[in-house]
N, C-alpha and C positions, 0 to 999 in steps of 0.2 A: 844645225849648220855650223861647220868650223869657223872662229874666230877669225881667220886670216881673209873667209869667201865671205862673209856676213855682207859687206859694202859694196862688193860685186853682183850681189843677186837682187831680185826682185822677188817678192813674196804674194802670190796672186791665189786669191782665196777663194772660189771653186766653191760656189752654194749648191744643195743636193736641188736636183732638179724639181721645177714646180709643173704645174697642171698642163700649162702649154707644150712645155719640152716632153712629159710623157705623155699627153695625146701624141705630137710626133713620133713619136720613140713608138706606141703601138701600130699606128695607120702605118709607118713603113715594114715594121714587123711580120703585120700580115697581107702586106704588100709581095713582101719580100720572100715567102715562103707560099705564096699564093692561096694565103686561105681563108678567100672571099667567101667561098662558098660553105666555109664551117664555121661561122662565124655569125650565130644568131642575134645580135645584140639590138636593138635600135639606139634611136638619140640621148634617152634619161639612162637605160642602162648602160652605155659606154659610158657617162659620165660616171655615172656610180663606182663602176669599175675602174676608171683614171685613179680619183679621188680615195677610192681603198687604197690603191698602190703609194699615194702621196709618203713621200719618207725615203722610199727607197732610189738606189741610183738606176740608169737606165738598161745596164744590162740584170742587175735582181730584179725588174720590174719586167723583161723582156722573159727573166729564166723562168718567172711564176707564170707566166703565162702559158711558156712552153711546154711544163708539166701538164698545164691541164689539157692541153691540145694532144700530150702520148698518152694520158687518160685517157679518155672521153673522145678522141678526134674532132670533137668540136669546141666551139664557146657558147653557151648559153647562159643568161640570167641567172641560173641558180646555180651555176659555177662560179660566182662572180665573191661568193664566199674562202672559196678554195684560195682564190686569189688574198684574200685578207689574211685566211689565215699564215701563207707563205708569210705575208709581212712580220705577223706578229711574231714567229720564229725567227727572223731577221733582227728587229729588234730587240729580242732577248737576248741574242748570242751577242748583241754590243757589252751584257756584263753590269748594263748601267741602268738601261731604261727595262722596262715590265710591261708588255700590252695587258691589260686586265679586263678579264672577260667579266659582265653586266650583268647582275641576276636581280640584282635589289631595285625597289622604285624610293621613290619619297613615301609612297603607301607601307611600305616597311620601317618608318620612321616617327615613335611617337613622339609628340611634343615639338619643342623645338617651333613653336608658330614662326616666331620673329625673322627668324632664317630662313623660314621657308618660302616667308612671304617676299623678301629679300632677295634669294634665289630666282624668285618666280618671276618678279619686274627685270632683271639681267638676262633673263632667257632669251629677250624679242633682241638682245642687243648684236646678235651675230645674222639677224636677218638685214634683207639687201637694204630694204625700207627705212631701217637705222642706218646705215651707213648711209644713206639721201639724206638723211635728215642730220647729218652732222654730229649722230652721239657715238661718243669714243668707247669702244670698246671696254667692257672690266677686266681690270688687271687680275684679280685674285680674291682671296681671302684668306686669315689666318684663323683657325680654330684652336681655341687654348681651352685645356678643360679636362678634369678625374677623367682616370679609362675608366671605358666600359660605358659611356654616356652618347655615342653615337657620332663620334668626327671621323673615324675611316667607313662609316655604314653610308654617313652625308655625304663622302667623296663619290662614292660608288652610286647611290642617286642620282647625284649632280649629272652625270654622265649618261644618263640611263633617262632621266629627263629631257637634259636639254640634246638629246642623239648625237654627243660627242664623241671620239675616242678616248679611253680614260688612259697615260701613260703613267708609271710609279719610276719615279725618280729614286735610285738607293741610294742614298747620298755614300755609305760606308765604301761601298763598291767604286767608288771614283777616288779615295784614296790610293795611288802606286806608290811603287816602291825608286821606279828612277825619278830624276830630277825634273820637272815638267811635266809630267805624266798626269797627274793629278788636274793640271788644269787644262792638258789636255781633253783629256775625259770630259768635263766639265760641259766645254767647248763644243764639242762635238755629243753630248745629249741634248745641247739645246738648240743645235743644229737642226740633228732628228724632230723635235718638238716642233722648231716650226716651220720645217718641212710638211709636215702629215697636217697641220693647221687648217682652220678652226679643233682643236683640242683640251682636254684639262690636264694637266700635270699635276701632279700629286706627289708632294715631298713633303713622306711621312714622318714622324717625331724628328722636326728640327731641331728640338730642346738638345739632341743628345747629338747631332750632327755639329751643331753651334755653339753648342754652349759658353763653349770655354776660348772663344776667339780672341776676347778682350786679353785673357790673362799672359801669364809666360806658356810658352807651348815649346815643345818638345819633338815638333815635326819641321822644324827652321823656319817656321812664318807659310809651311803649305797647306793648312786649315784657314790662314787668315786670306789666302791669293785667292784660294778656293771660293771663298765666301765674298771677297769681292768681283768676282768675275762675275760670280752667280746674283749679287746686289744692282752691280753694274748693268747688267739684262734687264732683269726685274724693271727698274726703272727708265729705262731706253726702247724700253720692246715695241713692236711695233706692230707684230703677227698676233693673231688672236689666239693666243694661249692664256686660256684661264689658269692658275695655280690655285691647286687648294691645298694650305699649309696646315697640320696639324703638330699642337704640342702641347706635352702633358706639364712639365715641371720648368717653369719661366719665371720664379722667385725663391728666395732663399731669406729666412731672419735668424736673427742672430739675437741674443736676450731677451729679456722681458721685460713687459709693463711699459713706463716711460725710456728705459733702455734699449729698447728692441729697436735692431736694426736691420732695414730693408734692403735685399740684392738681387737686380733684376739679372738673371742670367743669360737672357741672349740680349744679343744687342740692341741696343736703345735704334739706331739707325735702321734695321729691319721691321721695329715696331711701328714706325712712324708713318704718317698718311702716307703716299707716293709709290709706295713696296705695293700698299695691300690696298682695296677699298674702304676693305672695316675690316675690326679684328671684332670676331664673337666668342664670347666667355660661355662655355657648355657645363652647368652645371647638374648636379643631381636632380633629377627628375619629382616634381612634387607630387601631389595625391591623383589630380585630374590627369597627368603625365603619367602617372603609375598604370593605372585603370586602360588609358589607351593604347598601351605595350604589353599588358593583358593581356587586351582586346586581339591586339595583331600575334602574339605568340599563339593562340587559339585558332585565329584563320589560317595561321601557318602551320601548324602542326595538325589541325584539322580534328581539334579537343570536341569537347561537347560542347551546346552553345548556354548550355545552363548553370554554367559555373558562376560563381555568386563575384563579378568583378567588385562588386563596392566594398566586399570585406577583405580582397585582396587587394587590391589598392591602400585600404587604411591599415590594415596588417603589415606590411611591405613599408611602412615609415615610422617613427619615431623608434628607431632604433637604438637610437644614442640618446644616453642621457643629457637633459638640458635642454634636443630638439623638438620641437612638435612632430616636422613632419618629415625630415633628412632618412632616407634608409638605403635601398638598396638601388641601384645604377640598372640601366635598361641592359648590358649583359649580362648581368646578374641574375635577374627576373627572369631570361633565358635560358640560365644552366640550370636553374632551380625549374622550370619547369620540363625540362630534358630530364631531367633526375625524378620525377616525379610522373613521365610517361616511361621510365625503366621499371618503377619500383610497380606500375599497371602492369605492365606487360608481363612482366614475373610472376605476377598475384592474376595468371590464367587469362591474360590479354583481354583483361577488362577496360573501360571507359578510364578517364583519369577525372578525377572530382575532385573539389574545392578545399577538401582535407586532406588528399594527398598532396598539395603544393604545399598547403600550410604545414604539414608535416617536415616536409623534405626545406622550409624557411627557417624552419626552428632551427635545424641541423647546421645553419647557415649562418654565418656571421658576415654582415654589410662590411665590403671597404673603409667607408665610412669610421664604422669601428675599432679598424686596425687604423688606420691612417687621417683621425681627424685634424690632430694640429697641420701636418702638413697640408690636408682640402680646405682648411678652414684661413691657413695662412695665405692658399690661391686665391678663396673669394675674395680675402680683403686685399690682394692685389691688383683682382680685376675690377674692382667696383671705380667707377669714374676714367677706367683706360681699356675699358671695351665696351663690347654692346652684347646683353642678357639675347641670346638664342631664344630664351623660351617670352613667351609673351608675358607670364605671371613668375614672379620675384617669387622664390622659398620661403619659406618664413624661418 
């Protein structure tokens, strides 16, 4: 708005419509086009159907429907998909947000008790019966922790469990280039969010998104509006939107011994209770965490059932010297056993057995190994300023 109108206008803020306005928005639709009679639906499936649409405005909510009516010349129950997926296209071309399709459960997820357990008490928190009862909704979580140890696997559970829509926030993609723009964007993904609500949001690697807020920045303070607008939510919200934060590099030290000095990289202010519920530290998976992501690579890939888990599990750690039991990360365990059902299938599409993992581990050098001062400088960041994901402490 030009300088000179700014004091003459009124600025009226236009929320995307919710449950009631597109119920309306439907019942006159097929009012209005008279199509009572194609129109199979009852009372739980129109809601189902409203509730997919939730996000969008009232004519992309009218135009998804109308596709399926020049398809099909009707509406029944099992079109009621067609309709979502319109959404999800809808929400991609905003640039910003990601509808992400659900294939993983928590059965895909070894180890990891403490969180699960954790998870699992938050889930009753979106039924009607908690809101009677007065418990506030959870705000999020932040997951901090080595890749490849299962925090974008846990996002995708999370969703998949508690039957939410999962949305992927790209924080990169809400950078523009004009003035405003940026927090525009901003603005209007958490708009969407919680419109389409009850939801999770997932805003993956903040580390690289935020990092660098506190310091001198080079975008004139549009990293730092960005991050408060997005802080300012966060702790004002009201809609139930779960966030689940994931990040990998949140400290920095600088010398050694009694010299060493400690730098937390994102900011102290998104660390703190209010942002998040709990922050949980996802560390390297130990012996009995080994053995269980095995276990589930075999159900998934549909291995033999007689491969020898307890010598890959203790195989698969003290990889590094000095550790007992530190080795390899639950996607690691993954590619070595992809690499080890290639080298079967080549060798005349045989079974894959206990020596061709070990085989293809040898070839293998643990993270871990490349990068312990830096996991070993995480743990000692998170010890006393998060909560162990796994039930049982590494040794």
């Amino acid at each position: 708005i030009p300088e000179d109108l700014e004091h003459d206008l009124s600025l009226i803020d236009f929320e995307l419509p919710d449950y009631q306005i597109l119920h309306k928005s439907f019942t006159r639709f097929i009012s209005k086009n008279n199509l009572h009679k194609n129109t199979k639906l009852d009372e739980g499936s129109t809601e189902k159907l409203i509730k997919s649409m939730q996000g969008l405005t009232t004519i992309q909510a009218e135009r998804a429907i109308a596709k399926i009516y020049v398809r099909h010349g009707k509406l029944k129950e099992h079109n009621i998909e067609e309709a979502l997926s319109e959404k999800k296209q809808i929400i991609s071309k905003t640039g910003i947000l990601e509808y992400i399709e659900v294939k993983e459960s928590m059965e895909d997820i070894g180890g990891l008790g403490s969180l699960k357990n954790w998870l699992e008490q938050r889930e009753v928190a979106f039924t009607e019966s908690a809101k009677n009862y007065g418990l506030p909704t959870p705000k999020g979580i932040l997951m901090i922790g080595v890749q490849g140890v299962g925090k974008s696997l846990t996002a995708k559970a999370v969703s998949a469990r508690w039957n939410l829509p999962l949305v992927r926030l790209d924080v990169g993609r809400v950078f523009g280039s004009l003035v405003g723009e940026s927090e525009e964007k901003i603005r209007r993904a958490i708009k969407i969010a919680e419109a389409i609500s009850p939801c999770i949001l997932w805003i993956d690697e903040l580390d690289k998104a935020f990092a660098g807020v506190r310091g001198q920045q080079g975008d004139s303070g549009t990293s730092a509006r960005v991050f408060g607008s997005l802080l300012t939510w966060m702790q004002e919200k009201t809609k139930p939107v779960f966030i689940v934060a994931t990040a990998n590099n949140v400290v920095r030290f600088f010398g050694k011994g009694k010299d060493k000095i400690q730098e937390t990289l994102l900011p102290p202010e998104l660390l703190r209770k209010g942002r998040f519920d709990e922050l949980f530290f996802l560390d390297l998976p130990n012996k009995d965490e080994r053995r269980e992501i095995f276990e589930i690579m075999a159900r998934k890939y549909n291995l033999a059932k007689d491969l020898d888990f307890e010598l890959l599990s203790n195989r698969s750690g003290g990889m590094v010297s000095g550790t007992k039991d530190l080795g390899y990360g639950g996607a690691e365990i993954e590619q070595i056993v992809i690499e080890a059902m290639y080298q079967a299938f080549y060798d005349k599409e045989r079974n894959v057995t206990t020596q061709d993992i070990l085989e293809c581990m040898n070839q293998t050098r643990p993270l871990y190994d490349l990068m312990q001062s830096e996991i070993d400088n995480l743990r000692e960041w998170a010890k006393g300023r998060t909560r162990q994901a796994s039930n049982k402490e590494n040794i």
